[in-house]
N, C-alpha and C positions, 0 to 999 in steps of 0.2 A: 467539302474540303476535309480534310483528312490528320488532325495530329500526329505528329509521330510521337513516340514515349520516349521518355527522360531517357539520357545514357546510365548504364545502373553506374555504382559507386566503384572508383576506381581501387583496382585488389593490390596488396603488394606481393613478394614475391609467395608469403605464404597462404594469401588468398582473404588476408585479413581485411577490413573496408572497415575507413573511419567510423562507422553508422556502427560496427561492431566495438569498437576503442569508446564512444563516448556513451554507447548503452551499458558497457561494463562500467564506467566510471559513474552512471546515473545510478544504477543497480547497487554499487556497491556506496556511496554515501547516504543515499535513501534507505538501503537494508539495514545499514549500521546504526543510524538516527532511529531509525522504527523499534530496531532491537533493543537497541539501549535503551528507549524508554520502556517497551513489554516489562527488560529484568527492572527496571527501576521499580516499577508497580509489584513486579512481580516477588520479587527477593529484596530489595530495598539497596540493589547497586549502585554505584557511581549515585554515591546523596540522595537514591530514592527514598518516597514516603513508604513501602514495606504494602502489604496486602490489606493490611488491616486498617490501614489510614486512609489508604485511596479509596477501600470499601465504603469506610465513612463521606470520604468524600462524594463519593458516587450517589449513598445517599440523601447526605444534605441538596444534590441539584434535583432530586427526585427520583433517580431509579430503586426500584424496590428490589429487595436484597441484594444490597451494597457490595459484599465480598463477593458474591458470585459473579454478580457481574463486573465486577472487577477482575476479575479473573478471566473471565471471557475475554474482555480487551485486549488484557495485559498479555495474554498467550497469542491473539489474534497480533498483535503488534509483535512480539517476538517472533513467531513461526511466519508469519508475512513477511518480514524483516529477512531474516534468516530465508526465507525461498527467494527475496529477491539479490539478498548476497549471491547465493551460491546460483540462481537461474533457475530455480528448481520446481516446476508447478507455476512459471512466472504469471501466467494471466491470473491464476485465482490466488497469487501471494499479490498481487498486483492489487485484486478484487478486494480483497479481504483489508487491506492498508485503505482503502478506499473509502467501505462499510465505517470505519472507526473514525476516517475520517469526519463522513458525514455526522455522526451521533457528537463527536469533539464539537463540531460547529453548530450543532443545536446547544449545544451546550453556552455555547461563547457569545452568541447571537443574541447584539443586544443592540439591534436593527442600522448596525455601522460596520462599514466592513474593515476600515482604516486606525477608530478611536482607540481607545481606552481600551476596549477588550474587542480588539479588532481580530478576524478570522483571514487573515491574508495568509500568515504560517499555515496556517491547516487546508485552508483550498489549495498554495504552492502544490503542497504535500500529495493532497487527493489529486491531483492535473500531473502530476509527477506519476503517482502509481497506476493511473488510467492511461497513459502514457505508454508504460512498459507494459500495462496488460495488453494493450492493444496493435503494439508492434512486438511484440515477442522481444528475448532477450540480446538478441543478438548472438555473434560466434561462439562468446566463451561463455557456456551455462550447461548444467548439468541435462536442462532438457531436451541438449542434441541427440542422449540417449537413449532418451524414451521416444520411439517410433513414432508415435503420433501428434507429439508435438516438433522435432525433429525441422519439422518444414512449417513452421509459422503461421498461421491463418486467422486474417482479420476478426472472423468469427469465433473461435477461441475468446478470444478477447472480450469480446464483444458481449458474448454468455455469460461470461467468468464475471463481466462488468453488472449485467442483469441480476444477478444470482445476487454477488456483494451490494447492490444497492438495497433490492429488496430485504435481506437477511436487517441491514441496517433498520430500514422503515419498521421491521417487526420488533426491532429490540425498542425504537422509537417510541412504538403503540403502549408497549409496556411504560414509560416514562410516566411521570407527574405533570 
Protein backbone atom coordinates (compact mmCIF):
# COMPACT_ATOMS: atom_id res chain seq x y z
CA UNK A 1 0.00 0.00 0.00
CA UNK A 2 1.18 3.04 -1.12
CA UNK A 3 0.84 6.77 0.69
CA UNK A 4 0.21 9.47 -1.21
CA UNK A 5 2.10 12.85 0.15
CA UNK A 6 0.72 15.88 1.86
CA UNK A 7 -0.76 18.45 -0.60
CA UNK A 8 2.05 21.21 -0.26
CA UNK A 9 0.93 24.44 1.32
CA UNK A 10 -1.69 26.51 -0.31
CA UNK A 11 0.10 29.78 -2.31
CA UNK A 12 -1.60 33.13 -2.71
CA UNK A 13 -1.58 34.99 -5.52
CA UNK A 14 2.05 35.91 -4.84
CA UNK A 15 3.10 32.51 -4.19
CA UNK A 16 3.61 33.31 -0.54
CA UNK A 17 2.53 29.86 1.77
CA UNK A 18 1.57 30.35 5.44
CA UNK A 19 4.75 28.10 6.28
CA UNK A 20 6.62 31.38 4.81
CA UNK A 21 4.27 34.13 7.10
CA UNK A 22 5.03 32.27 10.37
CA UNK A 23 8.79 31.32 9.79
CA UNK A 24 9.30 35.14 9.26
CA UNK A 25 7.49 35.87 12.22
CA UNK A 26 9.48 32.98 14.32
CA UNK A 27 12.75 34.41 12.70
CA UNK A 28 12.12 37.59 13.40
CA UNK A 29 10.94 37.61 17.49
CA UNK A 30 13.66 34.99 18.22
CA UNK A 31 16.47 37.16 16.22
CA UNK A 32 15.33 40.29 18.11
CA UNK A 33 15.37 38.59 21.67
CA UNK A 34 18.81 36.86 20.69
CA UNK A 35 20.17 40.20 19.60
CA UNK A 36 19.09 42.17 22.23
CA UNK A 37 20.58 40.18 24.60
CA UNK A 38 24.25 39.80 22.59
CA UNK A 39 24.10 44.00 22.75
CA UNK A 40 23.11 43.79 26.31
CA UNK A 41 26.35 41.80 27.24
CA UNK A 42 27.79 43.34 24.67
CA UNK A 43 27.63 47.33 24.95
CA UNK A 44 25.38 47.28 28.13
CA UNK A 45 21.95 48.25 25.94
CA UNK A 46 18.47 48.13 26.93
CA UNK A 47 19.75 47.84 31.11
CA UNK A 48 22.43 45.47 30.15
CA UNK A 49 25.19 44.37 32.63
CA UNK A 50 28.26 46.00 29.95
CA UNK A 51 31.26 43.27 29.01
CA UNK A 52 32.94 43.58 32.00
CA UNK A 53 30.26 42.38 34.41
CA UNK A 54 28.90 39.61 32.37
CA UNK A 55 32.75 38.61 32.13
CA UNK A 56 32.75 38.46 35.82
CA UNK A 57 29.91 36.85 35.87
CA UNK A 58 31.02 34.28 33.41
CA UNK A 59 33.59 33.71 35.84
CA UNK A 60 32.10 33.45 38.92
CA UNK A 61 30.01 30.06 37.18
CA UNK A 62 33.34 28.82 36.23
CA UNK A 63 34.45 29.62 32.78
CA UNK A 64 38.04 30.94 32.62
CA UNK A 65 38.63 34.14 31.05
CA UNK A 66 35.47 35.60 31.89
CA UNK A 67 35.58 38.77 29.23
CA UNK A 68 36.52 36.59 26.43
CA UNK A 69 34.31 34.52 26.79
CA UNK A 70 31.82 36.71 27.31
CA UNK A 71 32.34 38.03 24.26
CA UNK A 72 32.11 34.91 22.46
CA UNK A 73 28.48 34.57 23.44
CA UNK A 74 27.61 37.94 23.56
CA UNK A 75 28.60 38.30 19.65
CA UNK A 76 27.40 34.53 19.01
CA UNK A 77 23.85 35.77 20.35
CA UNK A 78 24.02 39.01 18.37
CA UNK A 79 25.31 37.78 14.88
CA UNK A 80 22.86 34.59 15.35
CA UNK A 81 20.20 36.95 16.13
CA UNK A 82 20.86 39.26 13.48
CA UNK A 83 21.14 36.04 10.68
CA UNK A 84 18.07 34.93 11.88
CA UNK A 85 16.26 38.37 11.57
CA UNK A 86 17.33 38.98 8.35
CA UNK A 87 17.49 34.80 6.93
CA UNK A 88 20.94 35.17 6.54
CA UNK A 89 23.27 32.00 6.96
CA UNK A 90 19.75 30.61 8.80
CA UNK A 91 20.96 27.07 9.60
CA UNK A 92 24.28 28.20 11.27
CA UNK A 93 22.57 31.55 12.76
CA UNK A 94 20.15 28.89 13.79
CA UNK A 95 23.25 26.59 15.12
CA UNK A 96 25.18 29.05 16.70
CA UNK A 97 21.73 30.46 18.98
CA UNK A 98 21.64 26.75 19.71
CA UNK A 99 25.58 26.33 20.94
CA UNK A 100 24.78 29.29 23.61
CA UNK A 101 21.97 27.73 24.21
CA UNK A 102 23.21 24.67 25.54
CA UNK A 103 26.24 26.24 27.65
CA UNK A 104 23.02 28.82 29.30
CA UNK A 105 21.40 25.54 30.41
CA UNK A 106 24.46 24.08 31.91
CA UNK A 107 24.64 26.89 33.50
CA UNK A 108 21.16 27.06 35.01
CA UNK A 109 20.86 23.33 35.66
CA UNK A 110 20.18 22.56 38.95
CA UNK A 111 18.56 19.15 38.09
CA UNK A 112 14.69 20.88 37.61
CA UNK A 113 13.73 21.80 34.66
CA UNK A 114 10.52 23.89 36.06
CA UNK A 115 11.95 25.39 39.72
CA UNK A 116 13.53 28.11 40.86
CA UNK A 117 16.17 28.31 38.25
CA UNK A 118 14.20 26.38 35.78
CA UNK A 119 15.63 25.96 31.95
CA UNK A 120 12.35 25.89 30.04
CA UNK A 121 13.20 29.73 28.54
CA UNK A 122 16.33 28.50 27.18
CA UNK A 123 15.45 24.91 25.84
CA UNK A 124 12.01 27.02 24.18
CA UNK A 125 14.74 29.02 22.77
CA UNK A 126 17.27 26.21 21.54
CA UNK A 127 13.78 24.00 20.04
CA UNK A 128 12.94 27.36 18.42
CA UNK A 129 16.43 27.86 16.66
CA UNK A 130 16.94 24.11 15.82
CA UNK A 131 13.74 24.63 14.24
CA UNK A 132 14.61 27.12 11.77
CA UNK A 133 18.05 25.67 11.28
CA UNK A 134 16.34 22.76 10.12
CA UNK A 135 13.47 23.86 7.91
CA UNK A 136 15.34 26.83 6.33
CA UNK A 137 13.89 30.22 6.61
CA UNK A 138 11.27 30.42 4.56
CA UNK A 139 10.31 32.94 1.46
CA UNK A 140 11.37 36.10 2.91
CA UNK A 141 15.23 35.80 3.85
CA UNK A 142 18.23 37.01 2.47
CA UNK A 143 19.41 33.40 1.85
CA UNK A 144 17.20 33.10 -1.37
CA UNK A 145 20.31 34.82 -2.78
CA UNK A 146 22.77 32.83 -2.03
CA UNK A 147 22.62 29.93 -4.64
CA UNK A 148 23.11 27.13 -2.38
CA UNK A 149 21.03 27.58 0.11
CA UNK A 150 18.29 29.22 -2.19
CA UNK A 151 16.54 25.63 -2.02
CA UNK A 152 16.62 24.44 1.54
CA UNK A 153 17.92 21.15 2.54
CA UNK A 154 17.32 19.10 5.56
CA UNK A 155 20.93 18.52 5.67
CA UNK A 156 22.06 22.03 5.96
CA UNK A 157 20.46 22.04 8.96
CA UNK A 158 21.27 19.22 10.22
CA UNK A 159 25.42 20.07 9.92
CA UNK A 160 24.90 23.58 10.91
CA UNK A 161 23.19 21.67 14.00
CA UNK A 162 26.27 19.14 14.43
CA UNK A 163 28.83 21.89 14.14
CA UNK A 164 26.83 24.25 16.86
CA UNK A 165 26.41 21.37 19.29
CA UNK A 166 29.79 20.43 19.21
CA UNK A 167 31.56 23.94 19.30
CA UNK A 168 29.10 24.18 22.48
CA UNK A 169 30.64 20.78 24.17
CA UNK A 170 34.22 22.39 23.47
CA UNK A 171 33.50 25.58 25.14
CA UNK A 172 31.81 23.22 27.86
CA UNK A 173 35.20 21.18 28.46
CA UNK A 174 36.85 24.41 29.19
CA UNK A 175 34.23 25.08 32.08
CA UNK A 176 34.85 24.47 35.97
Amino acid sequence: MTTTPAPPAPRTPTGTTPYDVGLLLLRLVLGLIMAAHGTQKLFGWFEGPGITTTGEAFEEVGYPAGVTMAVIAALTETLGGLGLVFGLLTPLAGAAIVGVMINAISVKWAGDVMGQQGIEYEVLIAAAAATLALTGPGRFALDHFIPVLRHHRVVYGLAALVLGVALAVVVLLFKD
